[in-house]
N, C-alpha and C positions, 0 to 999 in steps of 0.2 A: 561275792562282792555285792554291796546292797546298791542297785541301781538309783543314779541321780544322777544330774547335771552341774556340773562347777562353773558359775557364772565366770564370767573374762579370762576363760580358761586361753592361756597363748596369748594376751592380749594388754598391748604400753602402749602410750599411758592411758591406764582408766579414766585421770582428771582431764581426759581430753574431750572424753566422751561424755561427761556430766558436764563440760562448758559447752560443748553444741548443743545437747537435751536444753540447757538451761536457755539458748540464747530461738532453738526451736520453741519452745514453750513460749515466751517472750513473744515471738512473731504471732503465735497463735492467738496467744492472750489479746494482741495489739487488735487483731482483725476482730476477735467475737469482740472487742469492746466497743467495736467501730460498727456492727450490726445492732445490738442492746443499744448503742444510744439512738438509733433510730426508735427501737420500739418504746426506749423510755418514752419517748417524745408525745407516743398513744396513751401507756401506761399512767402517765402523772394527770389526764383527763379520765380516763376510765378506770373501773376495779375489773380485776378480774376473780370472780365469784369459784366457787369448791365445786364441783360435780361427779359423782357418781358412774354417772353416765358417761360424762366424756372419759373419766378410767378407762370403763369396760369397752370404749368404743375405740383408748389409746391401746388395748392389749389387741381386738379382732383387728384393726386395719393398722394398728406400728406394727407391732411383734410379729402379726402373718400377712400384712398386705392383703386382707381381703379384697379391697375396692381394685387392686392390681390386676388380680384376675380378674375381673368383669370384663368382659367381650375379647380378652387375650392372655390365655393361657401362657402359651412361653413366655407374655412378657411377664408374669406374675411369678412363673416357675425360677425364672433368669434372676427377678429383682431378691425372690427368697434365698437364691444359693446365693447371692452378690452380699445380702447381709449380713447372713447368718454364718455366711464364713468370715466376712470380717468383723463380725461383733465377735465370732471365737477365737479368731486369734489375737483382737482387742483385752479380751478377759483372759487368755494364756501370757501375753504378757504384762498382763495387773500381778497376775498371779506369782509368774518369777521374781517380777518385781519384790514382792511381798516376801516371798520364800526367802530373796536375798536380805533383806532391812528388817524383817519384823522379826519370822519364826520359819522354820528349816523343814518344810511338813512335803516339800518335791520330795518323796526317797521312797526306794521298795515300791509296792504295788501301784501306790497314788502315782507317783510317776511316771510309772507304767501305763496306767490309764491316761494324764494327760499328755504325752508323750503321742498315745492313739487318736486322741482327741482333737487335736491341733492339726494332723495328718489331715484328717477329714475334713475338719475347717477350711484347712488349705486348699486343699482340694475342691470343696465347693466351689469357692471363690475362685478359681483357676476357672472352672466348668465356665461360671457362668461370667465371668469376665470375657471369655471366648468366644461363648454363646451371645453376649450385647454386641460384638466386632460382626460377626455371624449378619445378624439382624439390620446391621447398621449397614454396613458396606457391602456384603453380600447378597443378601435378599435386599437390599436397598427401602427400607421399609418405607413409604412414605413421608408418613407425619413426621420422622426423625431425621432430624438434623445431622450435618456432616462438620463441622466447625473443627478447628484445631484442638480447642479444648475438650471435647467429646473423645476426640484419639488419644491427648495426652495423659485423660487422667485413669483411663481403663489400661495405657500404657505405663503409667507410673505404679500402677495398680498391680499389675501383671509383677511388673519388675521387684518391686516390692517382696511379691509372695515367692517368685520363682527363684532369689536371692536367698531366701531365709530357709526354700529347702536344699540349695545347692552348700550354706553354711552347715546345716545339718546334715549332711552328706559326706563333707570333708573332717568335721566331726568325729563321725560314726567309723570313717574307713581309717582315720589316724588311730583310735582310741582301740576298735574293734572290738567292746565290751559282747557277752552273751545275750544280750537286749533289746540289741540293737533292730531286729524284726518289728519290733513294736513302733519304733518310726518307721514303720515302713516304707515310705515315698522317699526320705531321706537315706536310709539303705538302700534303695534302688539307687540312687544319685550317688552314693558313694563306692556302687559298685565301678565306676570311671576309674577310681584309683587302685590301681593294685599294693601301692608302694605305700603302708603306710607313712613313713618319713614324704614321700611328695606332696601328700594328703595334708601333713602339715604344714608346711612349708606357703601353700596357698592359701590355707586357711583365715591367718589373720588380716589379707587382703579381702578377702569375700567378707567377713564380717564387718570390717569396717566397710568396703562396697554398702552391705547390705544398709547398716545404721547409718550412713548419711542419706540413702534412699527413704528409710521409715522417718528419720529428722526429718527429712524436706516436706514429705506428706503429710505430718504432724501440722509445721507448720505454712502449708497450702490448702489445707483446710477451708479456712474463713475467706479465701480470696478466689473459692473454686464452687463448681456446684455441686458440690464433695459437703457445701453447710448444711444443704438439704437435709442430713443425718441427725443435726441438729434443732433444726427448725419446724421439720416436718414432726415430729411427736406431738408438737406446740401446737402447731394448727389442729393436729387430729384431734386433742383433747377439746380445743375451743370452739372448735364447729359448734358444737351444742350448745352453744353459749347465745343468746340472743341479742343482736342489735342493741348499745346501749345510745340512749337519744341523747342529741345534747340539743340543747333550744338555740335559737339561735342568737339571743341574745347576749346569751353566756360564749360565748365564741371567740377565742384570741386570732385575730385579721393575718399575724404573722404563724400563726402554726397552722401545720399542716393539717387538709381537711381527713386525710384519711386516720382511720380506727385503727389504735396497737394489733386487732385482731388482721388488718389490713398488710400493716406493715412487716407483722411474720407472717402470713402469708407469701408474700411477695418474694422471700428467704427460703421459702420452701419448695418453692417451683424448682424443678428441674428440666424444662424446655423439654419434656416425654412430646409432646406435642398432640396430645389426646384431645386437648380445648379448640387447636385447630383441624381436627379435623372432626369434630362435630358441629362449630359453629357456622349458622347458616348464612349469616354475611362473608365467610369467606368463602364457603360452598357457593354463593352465588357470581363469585367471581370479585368484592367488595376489597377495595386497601385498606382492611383490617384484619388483626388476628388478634385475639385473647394473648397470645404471648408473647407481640411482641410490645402490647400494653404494659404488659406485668415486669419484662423486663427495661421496659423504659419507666416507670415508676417508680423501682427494685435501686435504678441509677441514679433518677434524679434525686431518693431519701439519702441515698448514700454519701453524694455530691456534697449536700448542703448539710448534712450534720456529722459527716466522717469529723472525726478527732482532729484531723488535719485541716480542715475546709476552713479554717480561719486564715489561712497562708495563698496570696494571689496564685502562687504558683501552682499551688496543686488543686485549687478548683479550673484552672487554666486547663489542664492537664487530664483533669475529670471531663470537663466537657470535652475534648475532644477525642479522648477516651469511649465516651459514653457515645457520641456520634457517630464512631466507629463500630460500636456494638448493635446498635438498632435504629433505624430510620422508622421515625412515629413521630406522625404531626399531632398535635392535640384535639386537630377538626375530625378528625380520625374517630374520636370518642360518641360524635354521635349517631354512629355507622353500628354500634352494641344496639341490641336487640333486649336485651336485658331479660332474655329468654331462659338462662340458665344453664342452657345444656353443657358449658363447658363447665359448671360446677359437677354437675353430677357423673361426668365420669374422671375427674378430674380424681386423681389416690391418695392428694392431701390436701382436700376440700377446699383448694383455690375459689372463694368464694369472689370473682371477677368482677358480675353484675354490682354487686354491691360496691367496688372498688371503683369502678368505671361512673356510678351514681355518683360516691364523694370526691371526684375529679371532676365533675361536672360544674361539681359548686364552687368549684376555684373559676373556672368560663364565667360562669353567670354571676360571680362578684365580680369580676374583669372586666365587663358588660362587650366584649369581645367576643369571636370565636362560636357566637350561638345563631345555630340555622335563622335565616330573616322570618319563614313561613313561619318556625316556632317562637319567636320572639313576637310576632304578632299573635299569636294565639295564647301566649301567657301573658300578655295587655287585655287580650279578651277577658281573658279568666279574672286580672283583677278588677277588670272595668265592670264584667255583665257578666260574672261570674259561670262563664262557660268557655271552652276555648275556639268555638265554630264560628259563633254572628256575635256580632255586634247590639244586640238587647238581650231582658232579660223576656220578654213578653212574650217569646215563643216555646216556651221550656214545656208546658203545657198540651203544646198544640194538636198532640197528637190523640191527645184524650177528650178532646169536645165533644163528642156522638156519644161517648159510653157512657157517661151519667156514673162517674168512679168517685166514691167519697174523698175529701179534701182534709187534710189536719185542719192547715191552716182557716178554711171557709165553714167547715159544717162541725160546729157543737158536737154531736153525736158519732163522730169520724172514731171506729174501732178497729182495731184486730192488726194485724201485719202489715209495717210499714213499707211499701215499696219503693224501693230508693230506684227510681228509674235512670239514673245515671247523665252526663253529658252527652255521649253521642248518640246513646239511643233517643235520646229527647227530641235532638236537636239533627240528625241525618236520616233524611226519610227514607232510606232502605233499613235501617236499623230499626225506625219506629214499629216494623213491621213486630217486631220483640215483643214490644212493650204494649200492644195491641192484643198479638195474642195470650201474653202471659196473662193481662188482666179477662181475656172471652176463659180464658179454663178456670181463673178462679173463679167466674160467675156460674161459670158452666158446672162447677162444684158447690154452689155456695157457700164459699170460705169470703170472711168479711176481711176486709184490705182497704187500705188508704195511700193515698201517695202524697206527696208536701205541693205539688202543683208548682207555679211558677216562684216559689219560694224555698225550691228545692235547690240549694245548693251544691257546687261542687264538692267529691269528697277529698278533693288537694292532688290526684293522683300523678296529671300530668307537671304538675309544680314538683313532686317529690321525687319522680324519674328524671327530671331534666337539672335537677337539684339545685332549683329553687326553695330555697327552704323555711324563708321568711315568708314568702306568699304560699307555701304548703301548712306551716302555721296558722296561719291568717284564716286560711279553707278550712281547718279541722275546728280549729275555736269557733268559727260561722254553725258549721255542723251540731256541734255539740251542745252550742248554746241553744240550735233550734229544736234538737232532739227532747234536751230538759225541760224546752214551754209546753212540750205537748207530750212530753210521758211517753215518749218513745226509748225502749230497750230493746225492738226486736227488728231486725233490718233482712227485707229479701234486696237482693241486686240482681240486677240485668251482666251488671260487668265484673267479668273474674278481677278486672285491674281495681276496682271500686272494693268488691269483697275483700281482696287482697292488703287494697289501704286499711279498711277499718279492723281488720282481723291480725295483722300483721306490724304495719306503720305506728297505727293509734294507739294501741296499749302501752308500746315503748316509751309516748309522749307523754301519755295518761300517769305515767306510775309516777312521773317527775310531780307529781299535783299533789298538794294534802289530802287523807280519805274523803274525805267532806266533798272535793269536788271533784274524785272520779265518775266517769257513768261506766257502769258496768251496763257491755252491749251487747247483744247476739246478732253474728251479721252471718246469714247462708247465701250463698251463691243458690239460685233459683231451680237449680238442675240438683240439688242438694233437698230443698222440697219438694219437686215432685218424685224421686225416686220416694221420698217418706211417703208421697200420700198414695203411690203406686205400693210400696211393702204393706201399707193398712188396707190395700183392698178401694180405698176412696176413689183411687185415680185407676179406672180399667176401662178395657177396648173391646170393646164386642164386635165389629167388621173388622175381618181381615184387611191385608195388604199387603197384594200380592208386591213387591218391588225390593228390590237390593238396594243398602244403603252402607255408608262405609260413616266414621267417627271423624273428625279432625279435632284432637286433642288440644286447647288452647294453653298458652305457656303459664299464664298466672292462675289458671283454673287448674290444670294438672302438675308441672313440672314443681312448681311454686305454694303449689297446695294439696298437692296429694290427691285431687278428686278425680279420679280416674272411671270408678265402677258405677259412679252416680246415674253418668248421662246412658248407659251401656244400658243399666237395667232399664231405666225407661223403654230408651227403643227395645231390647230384647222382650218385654210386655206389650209389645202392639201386636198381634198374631199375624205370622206368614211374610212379615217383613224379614229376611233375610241381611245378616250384618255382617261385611267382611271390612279385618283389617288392611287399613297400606302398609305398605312397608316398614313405615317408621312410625311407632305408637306408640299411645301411654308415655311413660317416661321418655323415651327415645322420640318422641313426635318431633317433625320440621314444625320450624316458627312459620308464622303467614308473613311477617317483615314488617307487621305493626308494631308492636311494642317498643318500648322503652323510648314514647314520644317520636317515633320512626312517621308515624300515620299523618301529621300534623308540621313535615319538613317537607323539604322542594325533594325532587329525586335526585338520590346520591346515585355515583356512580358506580355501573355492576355489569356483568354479562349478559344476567339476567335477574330477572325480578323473583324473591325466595315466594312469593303467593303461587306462581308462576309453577316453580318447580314441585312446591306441594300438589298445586291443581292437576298437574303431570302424572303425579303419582296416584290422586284419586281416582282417574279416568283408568289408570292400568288397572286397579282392581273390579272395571267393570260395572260397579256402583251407578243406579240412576239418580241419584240422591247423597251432596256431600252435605255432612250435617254436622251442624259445630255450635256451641255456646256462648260467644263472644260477640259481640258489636264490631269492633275491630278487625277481628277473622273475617265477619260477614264480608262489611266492604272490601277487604282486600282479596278474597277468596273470590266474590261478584265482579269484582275489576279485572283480575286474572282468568276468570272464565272469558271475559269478553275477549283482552285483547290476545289471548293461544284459541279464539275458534273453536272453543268449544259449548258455545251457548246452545247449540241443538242436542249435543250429548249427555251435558251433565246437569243438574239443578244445584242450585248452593242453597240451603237453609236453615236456621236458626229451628233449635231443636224445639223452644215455642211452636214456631209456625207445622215445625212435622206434627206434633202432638195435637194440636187443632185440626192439621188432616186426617189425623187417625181418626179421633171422634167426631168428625162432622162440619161443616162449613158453618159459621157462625150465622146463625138464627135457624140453626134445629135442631137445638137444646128447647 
């Protein structure tokens, strides 16, 4: 006898069970239509462009979860058998399907084989369904959450699968074909019966058991974090995708400020809890998390464009709903660091920072909700175009003795523009920077200019606090000033400076006709002298003898990949010895400056995140914490002072190290 399966074998009425599929499908349909019209709401603003890349990048991190496994294997190992046994028993039942409606090709060996195939699937999926209970409730894992719905859907899960081999079971011990080995798992399950006649008798109970189970999970899909399945390939693809700008003019007041890229995002999340526990406002003890943002985001798009949100009742219903799911005030939003970390270990490229920027800009149209210290300091910006004092007349000040050429002042002003930045300008522990960056260019003789008191903001802290009109306003100041004096080539002091023009600008730039693009080279400072240290131009002839450790700054590293730049330097000074802390390179703690943090009153915390960095620099013994940021500087200088450790440790700007290596300025 040629082995196959007889679909609705034992089984009245069939039309009962195409009117549940029909009315489950229906439910599911209703929910993804209820998720898509949020993202329409991005999509009819933005295109979303073909790539390549985001393919190759949807087959390494959908198909195998790569970014899963990064720093935890079981959970990588669990999410692979969690998939990939329900994507095989998803495509075993496409397949019967098909074998039933289209063409009869289950029979003889293919059979055979899927028969095996489905066992395995199942089986995975059991594994690691087991394995997530394991993880969750037993080892208690931290970052993971215990909710209802965490249990119900790994238990809906379970039941599902555990159902469909006890049917295959009862099956196999009614029919008792010669085959029957090849389901294997379901032969075991069928060995319970002895009687084939019992075997049947139960059977069309378990089967219909089973298919109201796989009904209901069909459709619980869209209402569960079970869409993840669906949303997550979406984001993997678009990650690659870059920021598209929209000006602000062009802006509808009533839609939403956040990006379609935003709003699946936010559908993708599955509360793994990996954002919090690397972000350093909650590490520091701060009332915020990355997720529970995204899920108050995730609710409130839902709230107001669900298919239903036209009817009192069920926006009624949704908020209090929604208020039952998450407690997130929106003053909460400027407590983000805008540091990253939770992007990057995040496995479906939850890009947060960026989410948390265009939430901002709902605040600051609202003229609500925005810290006092930083609402004074973006008055500054657009009054005296910097966010610290109140003129423009000190932007300079720190360059009077060096006799440094001027765009603006001297005719003959050539060579590399040095965008000294707002704080280094303008916070004299900072100036120390911009002091010594200019004693090494002299001390090399490389010709430089700076724009002097005519150097404007690069928009940075307008475009973090998501100001957008007044970030605008700073880039057009910028570029116009760039164009009168023939400037394409920019060194910065500040990674958030680099950051804006390398990053921010081009996006705004590409909206311009060709005619008035400027095409511009902007490096981060520690980016040229690693260049003029590989040519040989930049070397140390005195040792130094002293141990120094890195501090990886967020928009210099995390945010731009500059990692090896500042290393080689120091590792080119002889005998100075360089160890890592703890957390580095990608992985580096924030200093608790960014994302316009620097420039607010003190939020509330256990402790200050500079604080715990400074903690970690001192354990690795280092005489010397050395970092490339403005930012980092003072916060790193503030937190040496008040932990007590102003006798043990030094803070410095990798300028200032590099001038100690070669010689106290005036012997050159």
């Amino acid at each position: 006898m040629t082995p196959l399966r007889t679909s609705y074998w034992h089984i009245e009425p069939v039309w009962l069970f195409y009117l549940l599929a029909a009315i489950a499908v229906g439910v599911f349909a209703f929910g993804l239509m209820a998720h898509v019209s949020v993202w329409m709401r991005g999509i009819r603003r933005q295109s979303i462009p073909f790539s390549w890349h985001g393919m190759a990048q949807l087959a390494w991190d959908g198909l195998f979860g790569r970014r899963i496994f990064r720093g935890d294997v079981a959970a990588g190992t669990m999410h692979l058998l969690i998939m990939w046994g329900f994507a095989g028993l998803f495509v075993g039942t496409v397949l019967i399907s098909a074998d039933y409606w289209v063409y009869h090709f289950l029979k003889g060996a293919v059979y055979l084989a899927y028969s095996t195939c489905l066992e395995i699937a199942g089986l995975m999926l059991i594994l690691g369904l087991a394995w997530s209970l394991i993880r969750r409730y037993l080892q208690r894992i931290s970052r993971l959450e215990r909710r209802f719905e965490d249990l119900f859907v790994v238990a809906l899960l379970m039941l599902v699968t555990l159902s469909g081999f006890v049917v295959e079971g009862l099956r196999l011990a009614a029919q008792r074909p010669d085959w029957a080995g090849w389901s294997f798992t379901g032969y075991w399950v069928g060995l319970v019966w002895t009687e084939p006649q019992a075997a049947l008798s139960w059977y069309p109970y378990s089967w219909w058991a089973h298919a109201l189970l796989s009904l209901g999970l069909i459709g619980y899909i869209p209402y569960s974090k079970l869409f993840h399945m669906l949303a997550a390939p979406a984001t993997i693809y678009l990650e690659i995708q870059p920021p598209q700008a929209v000006p602000i003019e062009t802006r509808n007041p009533d839609e939403e400020p956040f990006s379609y890229r935003d709003m699946i995002f936010f559908d993708a999340c599955t509360r793994c809890g990996r954002c919090v526990e690397e972000c350093p406002a909650t590490g520091a003890g701060e009332p915020f998390t990355p997720r529970e943002f995204i899920v108050w985001a995730r609710n409130n798009l839902l709230a107001r464009y669900h298919p239903l949100s036209r009817f009192e009742w069920f926006r009624t219903w949704k908020q209090r709903r929604n208020a039952k799911t998450v407690d997130f005030d929106p003053h909460k939003l400027w407590h983000c660091t805008t540091c990253s970390a939770c992007l990057e270990v995040c496995p479906v490229f939850v890009a947060t920072p960026d989410a948390i920027r265009e939430a901002r800009c709902t605040v600051v149209e609202e003229g609500t909700g925005v810290p006092l210290l930083l609402t004074q300091s973006l008055r500054n910006l657009y009054k005296y175009n910097n966010p610290w004092e109140a003129t423009k007349k000190k932007r300079a000040n720190w360059a009077q003795d060096l006799e440094i050429p001027d765009f603006t002042k001297d005719e003959g002003a050539a060579g590399l523009c040095y965008f000294v930045g707002c704080t280094t300008s303008m916070d004299i522990r900072a100036q120390g920077i911009a002091r010594s960056f200019a004693w090494i260019m002299k001390h090399l003789n490389l010709p430089f200019a700076i724009l002097g008191n005519k150097e404007p903001c690069c928009g940075d802290i307008a475009r973090r606090a998501g100001e957008d009109g007044l970030f605008e306003k700073q880039m057009g100041d910028c570029m116009e000033l760039f164009r009168r004096f023939g400037i394409d080539q920019l060194i910065t002091s500040s990674p958030h400076c680099f950051h804006t023009f390398v990053n921010d600008y081009p996006a705004f730039q590409a909206l311009l006709p060709p005619d008035e693009q400027l095409q511009l080279r902007a490096r981060h400072y520690t980016m040229l002298l690693a260049e003029l240290v590989k040519a040989g131009t930049l070397h140390f002839a005195q040792p130094l003898k002293i141990t120094v450790t890195f501090h990886d700054p967020c928009y210099l590293g995390r945010h731009n990949g500059i990692f090896d730049q500042p290393r080689q330097v120091i590792d080119a000074i002889p005998g100075v010895q360089r160890v890592e802390m703890a957390h580095n390179r990608i992985h580096s703690l924030c200093c608790g400056g960014g994302g316009d943090r620097v420039w607010q009153d003190e939020l509330d915390a256990d402790v200050k995140m500079a604080e715990i960095r400074i903690r970690e620099a001192e354990a690795t013994g280092a005489d010397i914490l050395i970092t490339a940021c403005p930012l980092c500087l003072i916060m790193l200088e503030d937190a040496r002072k008040t932990t007590g450790l102003e006798q043990d440790l030094q803070v410095m700007d990798l300028n200032e190290f590099v001038v100690m290596a070669l010689g106290p300025p005036g012997s050159s």
